[in-house]
N, C-alpha and C positions, 0 to 999 in steps of 0.2 A: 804302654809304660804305666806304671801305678806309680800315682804321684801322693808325696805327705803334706804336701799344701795344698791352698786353690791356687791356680794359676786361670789371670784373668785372660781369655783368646783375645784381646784387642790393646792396642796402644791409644794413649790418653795425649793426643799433641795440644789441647788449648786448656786452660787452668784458668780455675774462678778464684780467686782471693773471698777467703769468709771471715766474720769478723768475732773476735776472741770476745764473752762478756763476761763482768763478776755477777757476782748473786744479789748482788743490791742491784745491779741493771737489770738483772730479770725480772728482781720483786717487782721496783718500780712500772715493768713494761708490762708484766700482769697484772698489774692495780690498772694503767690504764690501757688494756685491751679488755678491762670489766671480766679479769679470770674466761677470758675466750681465746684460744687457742688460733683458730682461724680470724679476728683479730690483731693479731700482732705481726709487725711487720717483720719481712723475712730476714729484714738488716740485722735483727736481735735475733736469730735463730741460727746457732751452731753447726747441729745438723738434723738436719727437716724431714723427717719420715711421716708426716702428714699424708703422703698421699704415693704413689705410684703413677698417678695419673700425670701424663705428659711431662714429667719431670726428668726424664732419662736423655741420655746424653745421643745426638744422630753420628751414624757413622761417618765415613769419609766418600761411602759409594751415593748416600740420600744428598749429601753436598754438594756431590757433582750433580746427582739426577734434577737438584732442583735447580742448577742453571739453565736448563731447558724446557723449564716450564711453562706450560702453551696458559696463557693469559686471554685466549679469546672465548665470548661470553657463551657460544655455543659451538658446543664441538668439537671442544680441545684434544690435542691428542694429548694431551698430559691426562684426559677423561679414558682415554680408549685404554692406555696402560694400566694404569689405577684400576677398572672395570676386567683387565684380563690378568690379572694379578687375584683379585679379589674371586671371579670364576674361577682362574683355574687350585684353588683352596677347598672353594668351598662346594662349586659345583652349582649354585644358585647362579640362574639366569639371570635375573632382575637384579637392578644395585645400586641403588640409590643413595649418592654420596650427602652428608651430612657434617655438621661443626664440630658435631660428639656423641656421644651416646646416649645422652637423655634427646637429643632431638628427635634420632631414632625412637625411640622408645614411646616419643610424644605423637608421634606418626604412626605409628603402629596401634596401641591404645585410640587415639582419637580416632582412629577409621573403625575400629571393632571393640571397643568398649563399650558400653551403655548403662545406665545407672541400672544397680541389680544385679551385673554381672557378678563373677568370682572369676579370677584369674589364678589359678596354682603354681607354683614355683618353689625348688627347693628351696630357697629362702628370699625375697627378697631382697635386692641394694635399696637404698635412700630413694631414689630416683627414678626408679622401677614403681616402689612402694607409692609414692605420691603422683604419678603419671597414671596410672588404676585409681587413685582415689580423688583425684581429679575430676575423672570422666563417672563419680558417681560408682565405680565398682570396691569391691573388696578384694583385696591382694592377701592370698593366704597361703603363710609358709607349710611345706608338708616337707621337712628333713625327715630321714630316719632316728631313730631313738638314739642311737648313738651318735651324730651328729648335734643332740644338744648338752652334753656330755663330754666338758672341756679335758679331761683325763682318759678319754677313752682312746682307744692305739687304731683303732679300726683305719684300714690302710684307705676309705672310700667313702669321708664322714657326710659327702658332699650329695652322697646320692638322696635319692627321693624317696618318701615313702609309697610303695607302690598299693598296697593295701590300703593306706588311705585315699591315694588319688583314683583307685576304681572305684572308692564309696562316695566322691565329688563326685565322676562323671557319672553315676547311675542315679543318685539322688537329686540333680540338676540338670537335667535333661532341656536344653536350649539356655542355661546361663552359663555356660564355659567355652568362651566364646574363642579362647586360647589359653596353653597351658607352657608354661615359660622354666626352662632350665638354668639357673645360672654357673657357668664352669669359667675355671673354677668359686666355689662357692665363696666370695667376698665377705658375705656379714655372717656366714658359718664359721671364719677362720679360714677362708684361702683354701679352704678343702676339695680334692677333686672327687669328681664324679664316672664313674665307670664305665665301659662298653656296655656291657651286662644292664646294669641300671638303666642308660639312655635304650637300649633297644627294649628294655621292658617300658618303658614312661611312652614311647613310639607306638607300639603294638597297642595299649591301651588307648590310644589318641587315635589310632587310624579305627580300631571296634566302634568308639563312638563318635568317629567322624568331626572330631575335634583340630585344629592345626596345633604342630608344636614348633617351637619357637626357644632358639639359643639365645642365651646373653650371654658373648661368644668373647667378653673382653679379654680373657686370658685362657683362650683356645689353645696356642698353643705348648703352656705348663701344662694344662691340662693334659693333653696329647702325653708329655714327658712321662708324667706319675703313669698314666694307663703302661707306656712302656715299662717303667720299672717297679711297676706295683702289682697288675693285673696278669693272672696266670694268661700263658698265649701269644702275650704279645711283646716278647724280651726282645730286644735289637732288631723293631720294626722301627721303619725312619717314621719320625714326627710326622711329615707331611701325610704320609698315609694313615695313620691313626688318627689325624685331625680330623678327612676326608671321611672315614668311617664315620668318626663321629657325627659332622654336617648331614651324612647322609641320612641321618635318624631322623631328620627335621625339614620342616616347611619352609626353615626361613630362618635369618638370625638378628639379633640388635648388635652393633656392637661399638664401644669406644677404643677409636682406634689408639687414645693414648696409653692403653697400656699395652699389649701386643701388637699392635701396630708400630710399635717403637719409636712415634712422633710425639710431638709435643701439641697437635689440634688435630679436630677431626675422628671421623665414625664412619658408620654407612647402615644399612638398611638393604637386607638381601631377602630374596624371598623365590619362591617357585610356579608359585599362583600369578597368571598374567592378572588377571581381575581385581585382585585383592594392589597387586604391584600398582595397576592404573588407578586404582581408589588412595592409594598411599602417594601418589605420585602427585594427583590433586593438591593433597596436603601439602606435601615437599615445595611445588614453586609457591604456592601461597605464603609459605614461612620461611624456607629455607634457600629460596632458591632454583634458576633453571635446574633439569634434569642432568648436565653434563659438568655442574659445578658444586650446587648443593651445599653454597655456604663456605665452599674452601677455594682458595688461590690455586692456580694452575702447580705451583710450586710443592705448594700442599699436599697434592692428587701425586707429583712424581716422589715426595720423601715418603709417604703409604706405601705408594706401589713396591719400592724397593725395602723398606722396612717390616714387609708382610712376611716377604720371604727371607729376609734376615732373622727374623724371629725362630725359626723352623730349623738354623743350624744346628746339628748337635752339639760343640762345642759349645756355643752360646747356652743350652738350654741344661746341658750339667754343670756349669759355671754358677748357674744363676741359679740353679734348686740346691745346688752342693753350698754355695757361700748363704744361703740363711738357711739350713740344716744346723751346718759347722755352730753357728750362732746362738742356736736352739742347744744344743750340745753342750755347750758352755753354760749355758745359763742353768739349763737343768741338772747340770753338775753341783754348780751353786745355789738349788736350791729355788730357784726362781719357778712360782706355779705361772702356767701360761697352759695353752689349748695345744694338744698334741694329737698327732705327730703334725711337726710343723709345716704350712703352706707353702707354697710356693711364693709368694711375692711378699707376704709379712710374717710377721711374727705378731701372736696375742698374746697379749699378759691376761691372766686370769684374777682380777679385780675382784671378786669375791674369795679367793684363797687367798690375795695378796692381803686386803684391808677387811678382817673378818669383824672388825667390829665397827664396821662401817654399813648402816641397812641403805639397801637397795632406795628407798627415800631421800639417801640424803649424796645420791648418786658415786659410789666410788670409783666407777671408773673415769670416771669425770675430774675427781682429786686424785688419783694416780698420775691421769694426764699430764696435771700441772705441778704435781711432785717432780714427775719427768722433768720436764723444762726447769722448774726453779734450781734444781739444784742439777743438772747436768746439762741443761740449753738443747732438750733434744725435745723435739716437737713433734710430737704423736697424735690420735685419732680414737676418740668415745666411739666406741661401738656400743651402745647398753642404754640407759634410761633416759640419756638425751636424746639419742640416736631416734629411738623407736615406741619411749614408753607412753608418750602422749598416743591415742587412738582418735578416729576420725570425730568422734561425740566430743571432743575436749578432753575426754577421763583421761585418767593417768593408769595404765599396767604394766609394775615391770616384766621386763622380757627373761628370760629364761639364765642369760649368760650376760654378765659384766666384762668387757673386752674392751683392752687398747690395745691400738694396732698402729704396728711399727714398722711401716711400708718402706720397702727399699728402692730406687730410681734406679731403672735398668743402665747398666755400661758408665753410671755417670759419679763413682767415688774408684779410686784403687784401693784396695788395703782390705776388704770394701769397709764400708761402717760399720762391719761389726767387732775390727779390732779397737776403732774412736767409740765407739760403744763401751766396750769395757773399760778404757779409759774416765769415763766420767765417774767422777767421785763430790761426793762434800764436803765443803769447804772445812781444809782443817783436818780430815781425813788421812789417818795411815795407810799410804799405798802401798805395806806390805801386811797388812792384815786387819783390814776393814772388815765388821760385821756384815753379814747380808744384806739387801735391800731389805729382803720380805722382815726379817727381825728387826728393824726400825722403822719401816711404815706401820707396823702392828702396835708401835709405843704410840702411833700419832695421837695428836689433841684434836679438839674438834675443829679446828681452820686446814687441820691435816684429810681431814673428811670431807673434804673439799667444799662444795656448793649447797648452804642450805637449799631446803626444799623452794621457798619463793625465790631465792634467786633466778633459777632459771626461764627464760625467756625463747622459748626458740622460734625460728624463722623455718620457712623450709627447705633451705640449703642447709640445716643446722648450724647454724650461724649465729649460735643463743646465748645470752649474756648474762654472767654469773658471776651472783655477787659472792661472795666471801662469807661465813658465817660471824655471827658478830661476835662472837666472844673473844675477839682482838688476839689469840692465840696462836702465835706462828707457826711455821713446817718447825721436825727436828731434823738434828741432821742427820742426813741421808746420803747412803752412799746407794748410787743411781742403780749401779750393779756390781757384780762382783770383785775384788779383788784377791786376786791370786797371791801367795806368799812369792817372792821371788829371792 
């Protein structure tokens, strides 16, 4: 049946109360969260696209699996299900459970990183990026050309550049110590990554004897797009197109809050007994015995059944088709953002939205807080906070200004992207408001968000920004579009 709506496949039986605020509440809780987003408490947030990570709502089968969650310190069988759930996906022997996926990541870098290294990846997460620069190496994004390239349609912006990653491994010959995919591509825009591309990035890794290694956090969108994107592979099930996928690789990181469909937890897979036993060292040392790894028995059985919840196909055109739909709207209205849209967010394109806002005085950073002041909706700097500071202290901006408007799997109806379009400014005709983009383009300089010395950041990005001084407020702003009705 063709359907003219989305229709969500699950029923919503428990409901959160969230709390209504005006625009003088928001100022206020912006003055004091010091214009930081992750700062402010979630009481004061409308609706919270911050993040995808473990914000999604657990089914009713993870509820029950975790009544019988084996809570003994070794051995658990809540470990043995977790562990054949987790194999039988990915096909990796070795599996070593974890809190999240930087632990992973900490585990894996710490046993094979060394100062001098270079580690390759089509781009980068946060997290990735500072676990390599940690251990003294250099994390160096190799996207294709079209992947930086917020306007471009390319169905696969996620893939790697291959001609440059055979000129790393030939001119580094023992500093590429692993060579890291991440699907789909997170700080590229949510963009996937291809068959085609992963078995070429494979074949290059195995000539020079290199491991490659998935950041597998949203394997299986990933999986999705290959099915409806990639010639070949039309009305092949998920799971098997994950499995091709895994198959390309040595091993993978992953946080299982976002395709995992939990709200804690990762793991750490791999195919190298040797490399598994050196990484295993790590693990109890930090994390944790081997049969637990930092999570509750309870933990290990909502994994194990949200591995394979992720992988329904209902589930997995629900959840690409409701922020598509979204993307659609907007770019009817006018709204520049990074196309074609991701699977789990949406990016606004911060250097088309505020063009006379320079990269110095970070716009995507005062979009953010456009966002929020004047619609209560909490979003995510991808751009000069994110990434432009380098390991020497210098500051270079990056290529693309992006905020990123991450949706919580199963956990809104309607989903948000109809409360989306609902947000307006104060005052604001809701049958024929001007565009966003034509009034963030009037802004003043407080509308420019964060002088250059404001910024402060940590390395969670967690960075504190002041305000510019010229006491100049937002105008109003209508968050997004309104349709005549």
């Amino acid at each position: 049946m063709t359907w003219k709506t989305i229709i969500e496949p699950f029923r919503i039986k428990t409901v959160e109360p969230i709390r209504q605020t005006t625009r003088a509440e928001r100022e206020a809780a912006l003055a004091a969260a010091h214009y930081n987003l992750f700062l402010l408490p979630a009481r004061d947030v409308l609706i919270d696209l911050l993040t995808d990570s473990g914000t999604g709502a657990l089914s009713s089968e993870q509820w029950a699996a975790m009544m019988r969650g084996d809570e003994s310190y070794a051995g658990a069988e809540s470990f043995y299900r977790f562990r054949d759930a987790v194999l039988g996906i990915t096909g990796f022997p070795h599996i070593l459970p974890t809190h999240q996926g930087r632990a992973a990541e900490r585990i894996l870098f710490g046993t094979l990183v060394k100062p001098g290294d270079i580690v390759p990846n089509n781009t980068h997460f946060d997290t990735t990026r500072a676990n390599v620069e940690h251990r003294g190496g250099t994390a160096l994004d190799l996207p294709i050309a079209e992947g930086r390239k917020p306007d471009s349609r390319h169905p696969f912006k996620g893939n790697m550049d291959l001609a440059a990653l055979a000129r790393v491994l030939e001119e580094n010959p023992g500093r590429v110590p692993v060579v890291m995919v991440t699907v789909t591509n997170n700080s590229g825009g949510g963009q996937p990554v291809s068959l085609e591309n992963l078995r070429g990035v494979s074949a290059l890794c195995r000539r020079h004897g290199v491991p490659l290694f998935l950041d597998a956090c949203r394997f299986a969108e990933n999986a999705w797009f290959i099915r409806t994107r990639e010639p070949g592979h039309a009305g092949r099930p998920p799971a098997e197109i994950a499995r091709e996928a895994f198959d390309c690789a040595d091993g993978c990181t992953m946080s299982a809050k976002k395709d995992g469909m939990v709200n804690i937890g990762g793991f750490l897979a791999l195919r190298d007994p040797d490399l598994a036993r050196r990484c295993t060292d790590l693990l109890i040392l930090t994390e944790g015995f081997v049969t637990y790894g930092g999570l509750a028995g309870y933990d290990l059985e909502a994994l194990a059944v949200g591995l394979r919840e992720v992988l329904h196909e209902d589930y997995l055109e629900y959840r690409i088709r409701s922020v598509a739909y979204l993307a659609e709207r907007l770019e009817a209205g006018g709204v520049p953002m990074l196309t074609p849209p991701g699977g789990h967010a949406l990016y606004l394109d911060a250097l088309r939205f505020l063009p006379h806002v320079p990269q110095s005085e970070f716009p995507a950073w005062a979009l953010s807080l456009a966002l929020y002041l004047e619609g209560g909706i909490r979003s995510v700097e991808i751009g000069s906070v994110m990434f432009g500071r380098q390991p020497d202290g210098s500051e270079r901006p990056p290529e693309m200004e992006l905020v990123r408007l991450a949706f919580p799997r199963r956990g809104r109806g309607g989903p948000p992207r109809e409360s989306l379009g609902l947000a307006d400014s104060r005052g604001a005709d809701r049958r024929g408001a001007p565009h966003a983009a034509a009034l963030l383009r009037q802004a003043g300089p407080r509308a420019r968000g964060a002088c250059r010395d404001g910024v402060r950041r940590g390395a969670d990005q967690r960075s504190n920004v002041t305000p510019c001084a010229s006491g100049r407020s937002f105008p109003q702003l209508s968050v997004l579009v309104w349709r005549r009705m």
